[in-house]
C-alpha positions as CSV (number, residue, x, y, z in Angstrom):
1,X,64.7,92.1,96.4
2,X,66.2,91.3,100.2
3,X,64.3,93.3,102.6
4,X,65.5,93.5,106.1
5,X,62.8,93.1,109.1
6,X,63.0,96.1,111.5
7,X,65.5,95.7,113.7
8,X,64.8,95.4,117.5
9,X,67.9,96.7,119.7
10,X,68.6,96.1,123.4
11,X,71.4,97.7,124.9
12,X,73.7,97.1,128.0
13,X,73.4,99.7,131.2
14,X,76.6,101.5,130.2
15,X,76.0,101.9,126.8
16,X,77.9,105.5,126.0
17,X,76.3,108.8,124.7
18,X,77.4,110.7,121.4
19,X,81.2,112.5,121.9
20,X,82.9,115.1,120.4
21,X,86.3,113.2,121.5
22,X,86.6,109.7,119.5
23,X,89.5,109.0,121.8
24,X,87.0,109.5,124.8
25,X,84.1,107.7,123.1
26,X,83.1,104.2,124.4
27,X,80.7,102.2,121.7
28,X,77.6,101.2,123.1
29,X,77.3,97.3,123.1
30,X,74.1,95.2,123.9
31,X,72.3,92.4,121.6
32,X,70.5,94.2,118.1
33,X,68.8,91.9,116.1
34,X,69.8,92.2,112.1
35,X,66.7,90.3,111.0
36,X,67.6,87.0,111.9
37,X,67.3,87.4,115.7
38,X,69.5,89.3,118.0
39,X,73.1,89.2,118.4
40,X,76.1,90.8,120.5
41,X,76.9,93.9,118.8
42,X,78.3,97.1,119.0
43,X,77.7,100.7,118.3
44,X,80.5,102.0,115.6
45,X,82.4,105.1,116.5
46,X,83.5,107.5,113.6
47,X,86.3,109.0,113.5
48,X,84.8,112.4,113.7
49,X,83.5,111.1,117.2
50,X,79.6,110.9,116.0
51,X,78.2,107.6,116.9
52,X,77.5,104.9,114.0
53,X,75.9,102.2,113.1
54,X,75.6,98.8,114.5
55,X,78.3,96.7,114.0
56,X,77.9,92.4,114.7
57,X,80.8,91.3,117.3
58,X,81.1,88.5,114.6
59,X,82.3,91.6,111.8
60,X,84.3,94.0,111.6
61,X,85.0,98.3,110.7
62,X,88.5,99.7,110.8
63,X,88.5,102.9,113.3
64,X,89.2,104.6,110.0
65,X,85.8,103.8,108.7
66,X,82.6,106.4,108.7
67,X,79.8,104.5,109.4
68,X,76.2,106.2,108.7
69,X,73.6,105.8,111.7
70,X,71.6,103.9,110.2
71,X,74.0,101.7,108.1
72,X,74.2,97.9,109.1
73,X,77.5,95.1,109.3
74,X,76.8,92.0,110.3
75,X,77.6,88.3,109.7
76,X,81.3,88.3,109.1
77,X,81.6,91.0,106.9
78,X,84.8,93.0,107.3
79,X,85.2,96.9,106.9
80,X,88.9,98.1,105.6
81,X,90.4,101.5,106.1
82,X,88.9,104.8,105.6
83,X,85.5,103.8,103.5
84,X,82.1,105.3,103.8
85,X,78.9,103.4,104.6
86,X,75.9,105.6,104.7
87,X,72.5,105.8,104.8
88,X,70.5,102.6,105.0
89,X,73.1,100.4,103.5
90,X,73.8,96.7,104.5
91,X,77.0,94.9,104.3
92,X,76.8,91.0,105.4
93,X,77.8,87.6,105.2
94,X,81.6,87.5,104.0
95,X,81.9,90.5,102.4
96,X,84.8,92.8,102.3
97,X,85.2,97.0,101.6
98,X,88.3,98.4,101.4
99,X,90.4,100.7,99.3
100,X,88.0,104.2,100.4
101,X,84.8,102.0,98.5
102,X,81.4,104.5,99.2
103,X,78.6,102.7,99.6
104,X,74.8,104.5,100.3
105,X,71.3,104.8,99.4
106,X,70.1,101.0,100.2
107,X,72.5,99.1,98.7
108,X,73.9,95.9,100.0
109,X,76.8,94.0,99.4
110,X,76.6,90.6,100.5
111,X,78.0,87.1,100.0
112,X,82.3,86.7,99.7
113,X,82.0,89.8,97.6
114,X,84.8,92.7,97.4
115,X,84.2,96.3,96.8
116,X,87.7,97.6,96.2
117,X,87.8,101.4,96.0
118,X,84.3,101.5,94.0
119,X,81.2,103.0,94.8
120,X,77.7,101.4,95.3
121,X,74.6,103.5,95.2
122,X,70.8,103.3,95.3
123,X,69.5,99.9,95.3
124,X,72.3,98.1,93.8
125,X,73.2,95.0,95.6
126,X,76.6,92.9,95.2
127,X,76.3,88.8,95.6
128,X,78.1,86.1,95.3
129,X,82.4,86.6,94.6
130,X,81.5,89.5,92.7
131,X,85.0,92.3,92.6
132,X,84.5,96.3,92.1
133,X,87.7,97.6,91.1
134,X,88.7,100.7,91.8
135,X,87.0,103.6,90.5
136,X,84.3,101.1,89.4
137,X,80.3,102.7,90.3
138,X,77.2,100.2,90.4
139,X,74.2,102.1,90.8
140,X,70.4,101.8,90.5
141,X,68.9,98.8,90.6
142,X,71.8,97.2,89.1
143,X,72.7,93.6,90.4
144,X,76.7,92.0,90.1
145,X,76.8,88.6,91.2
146,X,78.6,85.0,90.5
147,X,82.4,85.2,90.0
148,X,81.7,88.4,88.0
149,X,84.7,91.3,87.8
150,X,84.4,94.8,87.1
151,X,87.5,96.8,85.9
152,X,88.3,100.2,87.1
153,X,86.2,103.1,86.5
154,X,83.6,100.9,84.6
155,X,79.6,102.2,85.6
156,X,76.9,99.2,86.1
157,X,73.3,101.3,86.2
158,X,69.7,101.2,85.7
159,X,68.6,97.6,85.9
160,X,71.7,95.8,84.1
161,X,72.9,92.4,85.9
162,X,76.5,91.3,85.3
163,X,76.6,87.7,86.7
164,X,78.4,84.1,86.0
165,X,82.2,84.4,85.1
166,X,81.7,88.1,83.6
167,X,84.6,90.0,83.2
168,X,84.0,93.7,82.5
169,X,87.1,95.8,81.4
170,X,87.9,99.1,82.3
171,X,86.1,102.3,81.4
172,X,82.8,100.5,80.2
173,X,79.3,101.4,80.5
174,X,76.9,98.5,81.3
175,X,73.0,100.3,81.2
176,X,69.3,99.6,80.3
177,X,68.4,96.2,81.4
178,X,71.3,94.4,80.0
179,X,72.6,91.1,81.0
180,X,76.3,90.4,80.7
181,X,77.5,87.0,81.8
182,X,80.7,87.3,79.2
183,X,83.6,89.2,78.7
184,X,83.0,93.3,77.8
185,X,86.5,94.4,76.5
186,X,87.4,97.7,78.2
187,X,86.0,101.1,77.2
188,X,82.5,99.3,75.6
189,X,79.6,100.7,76.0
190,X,76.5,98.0,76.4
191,X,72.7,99.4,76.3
192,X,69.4,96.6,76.9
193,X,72.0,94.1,75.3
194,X,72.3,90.1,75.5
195,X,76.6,89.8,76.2
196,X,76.7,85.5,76.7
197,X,80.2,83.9,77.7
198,X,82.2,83.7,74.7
199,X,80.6,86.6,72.6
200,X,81.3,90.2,72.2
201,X,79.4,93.1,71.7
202,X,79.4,94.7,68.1
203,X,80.3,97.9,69.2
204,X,83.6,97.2,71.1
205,X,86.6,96.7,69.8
206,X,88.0,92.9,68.9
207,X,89.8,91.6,71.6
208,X,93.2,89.5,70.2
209,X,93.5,86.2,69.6
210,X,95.7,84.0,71.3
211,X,97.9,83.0,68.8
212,X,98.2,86.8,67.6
213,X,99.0,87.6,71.2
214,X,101.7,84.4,70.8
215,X,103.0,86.2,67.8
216,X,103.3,89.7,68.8
């Protein structure tokens, strides 16, 4: 598990209070140290004028973005459009939310990942190129990493990892403590199972072969 020293935050003179008026707002900036020592950053301003989290000067979160108080961007990550990031979440490195993702509890999405309209809860963390597609929810202590896809409106819970060159279809449900580093077709369900590249589980339906494909 990542954990995140406590940040220590030191801001300029004219660091702004809490509006009511985001067009009056001015973000407070100053140096706030992310856990690997402190850097320019910024205070993020929600569009319902309450005062957010801290943002890197090296990142980035649309004006459309809600970010929670206590949530975290750093490194180069990059914040698209109208999304939610609440609570104690971290997004870092090259990441990239967009599409209205939600993301809360402690998750963290990290990495060149993209969350794209999905949500991320609890302590589920996304590495690596990982892609949520829309309607997609991780949650738990789940883990999806490598070059790993997940369709849309597929769930990833409990303490399943989806890693390697996974691709998940859509409408699946990926739960226990599996580990998938294959293809899922869509609308599987996979409990405490073993899915390796080139198998398929026994309860989802046979994807076609080439050739048929060819034929049809």
């Amino acid at each position: 598990m990542i954990t995140f020293p406590h940040a220590r935050i030191r801001t300029s003179r004219n660091a702004s209070a809490r509006t009511n008026d985001r067009n009056d707002a001015v973000a407070p900036t100053g140096r706030f140290d992310f856990g690997f020592g402190a850097v320019r950053a910024r205070r993020h301003i929600n569009p319902d004028g309450t005062l957010g989290g801290w943002v890197a000067a090296t990142a980035h979160a649309d004006p459309e973005a809600h970010i929670g108080a206590d949530a975290l961007i750093f490194g180069n990550a990059r914040v698209f459009g109208a999304c939610q990031l609440k609570d104690e979440v971290r997004v870092f490195d090259y990441a990239r939310i967009a599409g209205g993702a939600s993301i809360s509890g402690a998750a963290s999405v990290g990495g060149s990942a993209t969350v794209d309209g999905a949500r991320v809860e609890g302590q589920a963390r996304i590495r690596d190129h990982a892609r949520l597609s829309d309607g997609a929810d991780v949650f738990g202590n789940a883990v999806v990493s490598g070059d790993a896809v997940i369709g849309p409106r597929t769930i990833v819970r409990d303490s399943s990892v989806v890693t390697g060159s996974s691709f998940v279809g859509a409408d699946c449900i990926i739960a226990g403590e599996s580990l998938v580093s294959g293809v899922v077709p869509s609308s599987s369900v996979v409990t405490d199972a073993l899915i390796e590249p080139a198998t398929v589980p026994v309860t989802a339906p046979t994807l076609p072969t080439a050739a048929a494909s060819i034929a049809a």
